[in-house]
C-alpha positions in Angstrom: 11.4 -10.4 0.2 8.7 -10.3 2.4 5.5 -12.6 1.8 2.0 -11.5 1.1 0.8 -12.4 4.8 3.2 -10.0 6.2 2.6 -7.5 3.7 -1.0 -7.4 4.0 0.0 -7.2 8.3 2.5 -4.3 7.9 -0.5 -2.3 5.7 -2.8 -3.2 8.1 -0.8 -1.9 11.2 0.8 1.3 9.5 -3.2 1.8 8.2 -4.5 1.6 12.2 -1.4 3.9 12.7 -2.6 6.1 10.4 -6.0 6.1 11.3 -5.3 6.9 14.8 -3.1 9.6 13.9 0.1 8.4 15.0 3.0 9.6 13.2 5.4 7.3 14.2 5.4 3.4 14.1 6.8 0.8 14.9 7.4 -1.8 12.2 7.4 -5.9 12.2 11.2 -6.1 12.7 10.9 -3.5 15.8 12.5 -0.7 14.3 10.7 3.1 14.8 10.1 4.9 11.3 8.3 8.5 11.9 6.8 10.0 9.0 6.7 13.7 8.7 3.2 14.3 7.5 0.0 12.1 6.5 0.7 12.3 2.7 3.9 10.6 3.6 2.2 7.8 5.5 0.2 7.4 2.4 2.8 7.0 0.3 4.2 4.1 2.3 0.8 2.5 2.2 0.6 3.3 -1.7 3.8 1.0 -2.2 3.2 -1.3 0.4 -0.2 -1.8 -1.7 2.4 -2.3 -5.0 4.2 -4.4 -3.3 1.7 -6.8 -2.5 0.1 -6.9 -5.9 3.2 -8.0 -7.4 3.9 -10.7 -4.6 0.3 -12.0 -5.0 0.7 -12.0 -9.4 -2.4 -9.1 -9.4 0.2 -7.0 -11.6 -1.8 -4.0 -13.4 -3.0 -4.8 -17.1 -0.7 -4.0 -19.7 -3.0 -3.3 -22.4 -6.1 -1.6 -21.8 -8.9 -1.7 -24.9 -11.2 0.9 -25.2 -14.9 1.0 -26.7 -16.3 3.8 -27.7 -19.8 4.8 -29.4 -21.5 8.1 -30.2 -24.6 7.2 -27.8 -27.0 5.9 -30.0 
């Protein structure tokens, strides 16, 4: 498994890729990965994004409390 450094590198060079409307890309171990459409470049970043919150412990809360009031 990768670590968060070069996690948080590959996001940040598929995000510049992205941004500069590149469809394909080149990735940290050379290979060429060509994405179809921008949504699918988004995904990648979505679970690149994942992937680095569970390598750096910032897992998403497993409870979530709720307060509610009628506005007094």
């Amino acid at each position: 498994m990768a670590t968060v450094a070069e996690l948080t590198k590959m996001r940040a060079d598929l995000f510049a890729a992205r941004m500069g409307g590149a469809r394909a890309f080149h990735d940290s171990n050379g290979e060429r990965v060509e994405f179809k459409s921008d949504s699918e470049m988004a995904r990648a970043l979505a679970a690149l994004d994942s992937e680095i919150a569970v390598a750096s412990g910032a897992a998403a809360p497993r409870v979530l409390h709720f307060t509610t009031s009628k506005g007094t």
